[in-house]
C-alpha positions in Angstrom: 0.0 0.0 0.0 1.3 3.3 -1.2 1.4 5.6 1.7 2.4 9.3 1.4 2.7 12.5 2.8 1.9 14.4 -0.3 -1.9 15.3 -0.9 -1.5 14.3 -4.8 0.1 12.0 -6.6 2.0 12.7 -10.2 1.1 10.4 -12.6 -1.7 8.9 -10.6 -5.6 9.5 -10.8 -7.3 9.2 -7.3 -10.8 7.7 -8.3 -12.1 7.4 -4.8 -12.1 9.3 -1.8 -13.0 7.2 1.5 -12.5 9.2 3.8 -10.3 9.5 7.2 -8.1 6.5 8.8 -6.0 6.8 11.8 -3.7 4.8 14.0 -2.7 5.2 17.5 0.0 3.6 19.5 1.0 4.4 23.2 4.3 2.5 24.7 5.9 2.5 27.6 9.2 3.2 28.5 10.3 1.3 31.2 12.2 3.2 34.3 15.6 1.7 33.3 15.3 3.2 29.7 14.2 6.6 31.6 17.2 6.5 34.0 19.7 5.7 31.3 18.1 7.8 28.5 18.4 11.0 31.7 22.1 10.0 32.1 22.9 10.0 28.3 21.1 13.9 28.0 22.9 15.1 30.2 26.5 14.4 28.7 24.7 15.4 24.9 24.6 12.0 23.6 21.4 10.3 22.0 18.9 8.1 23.4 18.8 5.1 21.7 16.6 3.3 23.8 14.2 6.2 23.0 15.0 6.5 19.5 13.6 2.6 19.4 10.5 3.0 21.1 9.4 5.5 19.0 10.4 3.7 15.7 8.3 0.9 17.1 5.8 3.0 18.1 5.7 4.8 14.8 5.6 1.4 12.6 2.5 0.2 15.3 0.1 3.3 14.1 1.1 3.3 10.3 0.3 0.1 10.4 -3.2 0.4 12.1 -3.7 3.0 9.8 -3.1 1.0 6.5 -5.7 -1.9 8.0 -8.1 1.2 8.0 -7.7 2.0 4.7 -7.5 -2.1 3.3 -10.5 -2.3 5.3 -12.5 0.4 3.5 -11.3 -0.9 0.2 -8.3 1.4 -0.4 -5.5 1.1 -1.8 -3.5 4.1 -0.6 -3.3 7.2 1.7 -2.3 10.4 1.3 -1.9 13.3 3.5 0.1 11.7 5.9 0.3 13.5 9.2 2.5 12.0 12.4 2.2 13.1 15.5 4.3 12.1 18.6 3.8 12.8 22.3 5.4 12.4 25.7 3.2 11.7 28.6 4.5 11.1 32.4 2.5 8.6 34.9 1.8 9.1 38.0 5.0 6.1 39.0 8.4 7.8 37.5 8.0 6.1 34.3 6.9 7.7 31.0 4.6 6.6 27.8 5.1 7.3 24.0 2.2 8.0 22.1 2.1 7.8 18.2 -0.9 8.7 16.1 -1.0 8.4 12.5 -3.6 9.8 10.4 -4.6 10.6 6.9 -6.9 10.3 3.8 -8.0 6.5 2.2 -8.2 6.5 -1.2 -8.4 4.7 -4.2 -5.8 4.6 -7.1 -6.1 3.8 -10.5 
């Protein structure tokens, strides 16, 4: 499934509009990954632990978001938007959240 930020597509007719499809993802980050993650921003170096959760996080709500779209018969989505947030809980640790969202369509 062709998915795109773009709101066209060169070369390609869009025959079929179906409307909105989202996918969210929330992970959490477990306190060792907090600890270390503190430690390495404070010398300047990057969190890799971090950096992973999010990729996975990232690839969890695209993904929801394409079975949206197969679901409703399309075949791609366009106008891509991700959106990533932080949240803390109440026990020292902190959650990731991912939501994906954009436009089903069909191609032909």
């Amino acid at each position: 499934m062709l998915v795109i930020t773009a709101h066209t597509l060169q070369g390609r007719e869009i025959v079929q509009y179906l409307g909105l499809v989202t996918g969210e993802a929330i992970l959490g980050a477990n306190i060792f990954k907090d600890f270390f993650a503190g430690i390495r921003d404070i010398v300047g170096g990057r969190s890799a632990a971090y950096e992973e959760e999010l990729r996975k996080a990232k690839e969890i709500a695209v993904q929801e978001m394409v079975e949206q779209a197969q679901a409703l018969g399309g075949n791609a989505v366009i106008a891509v938007d991700l959106d990533y947030e932080s949240m803390s809980v109440s026990h020292g640790g902190g959650m990731l959240m991912v939501t994906a969202s954009g436009t089903a369509v069909v191609l032909k």
